[in-house]
N, C-alpha and C positions, 0 to 999 in steps of 0.2 A: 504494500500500500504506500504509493506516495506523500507527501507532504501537501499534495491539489486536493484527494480524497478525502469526505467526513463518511463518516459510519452514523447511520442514523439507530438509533435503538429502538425498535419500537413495543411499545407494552402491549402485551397480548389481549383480545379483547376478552372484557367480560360480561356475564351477561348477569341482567337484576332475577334473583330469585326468592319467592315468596311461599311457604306451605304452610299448610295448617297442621301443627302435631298433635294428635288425639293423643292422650293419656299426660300431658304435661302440665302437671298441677300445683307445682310449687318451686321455687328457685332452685332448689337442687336437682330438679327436673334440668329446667332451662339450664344451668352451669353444666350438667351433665352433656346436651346436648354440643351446649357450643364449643366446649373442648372438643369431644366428638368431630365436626367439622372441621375444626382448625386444628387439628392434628392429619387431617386428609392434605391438606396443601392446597394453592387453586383460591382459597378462597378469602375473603375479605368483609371488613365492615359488617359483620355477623350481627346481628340484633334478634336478642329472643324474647320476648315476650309471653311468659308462662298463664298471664290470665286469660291474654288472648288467642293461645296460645299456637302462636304463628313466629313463625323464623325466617328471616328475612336476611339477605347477603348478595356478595357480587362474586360469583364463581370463572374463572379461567376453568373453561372444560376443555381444553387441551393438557393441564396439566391433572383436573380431576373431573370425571364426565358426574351428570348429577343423577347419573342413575347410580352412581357408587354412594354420592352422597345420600339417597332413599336408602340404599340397602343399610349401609350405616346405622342410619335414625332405626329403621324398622327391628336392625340386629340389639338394639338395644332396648327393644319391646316397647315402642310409638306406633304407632301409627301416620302415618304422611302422606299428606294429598298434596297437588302444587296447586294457588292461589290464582284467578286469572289477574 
C-alpha cells in the first residue's frame, strides 16, 4: 500500500432487534438474559426490560445470526417471539 492509499474501515451493518421474552419476571431474569446475549458477540446497546418484558439490541448477524440468538434465550427456558 502506498502512501496515495487510505483504507476505509467500515462497520458492519447492524440490524434493530426487538422480542418479546415470555417467562421474564424479575431482574435476574433480565440480567440473566442480557449477559446471555453479550456473551454471543455481534451485539450491542442491549436493553431488557423484565416488566415489559421485551429485549431490544443492535445485532451484526455476520458475526452472530439471531436465530443463534432465539436458541440462546429459549436454551435458557424463555420463551421468544421477535416484535414487529
Amino acid at each position: 500500500m502506498t502512501n496515495n492509499e487510505t483504507t476505509i474501515s467500515e462497520t458492519p451493518p447492524r440490524v434493530a432487534l426487538r422480542y418479546r421474552i415470555e417467562g421474564m419476571d424479575c431482574s435476574s431474569c433480565a440480567l440473566k438474559i442480557e449477559d446471555a446475549v453479550q456473551q454471543l458477540g455481534g451485539a450491542e446497546d442491549i436493553q431488557v426490560n423484565f416488566k415489559m418484558q421485551v429485549l431490544g439490541f443492535r445485532l451484526d448477524e455476520a458475526a452472530t445470526p439471531r436465530s443463534t440468538v432465539e436458541e440462546k434465550i429459549r436454551g435458557l427456558g424463555y420463551g421468544v417471539a421477535p416484535l414487529a
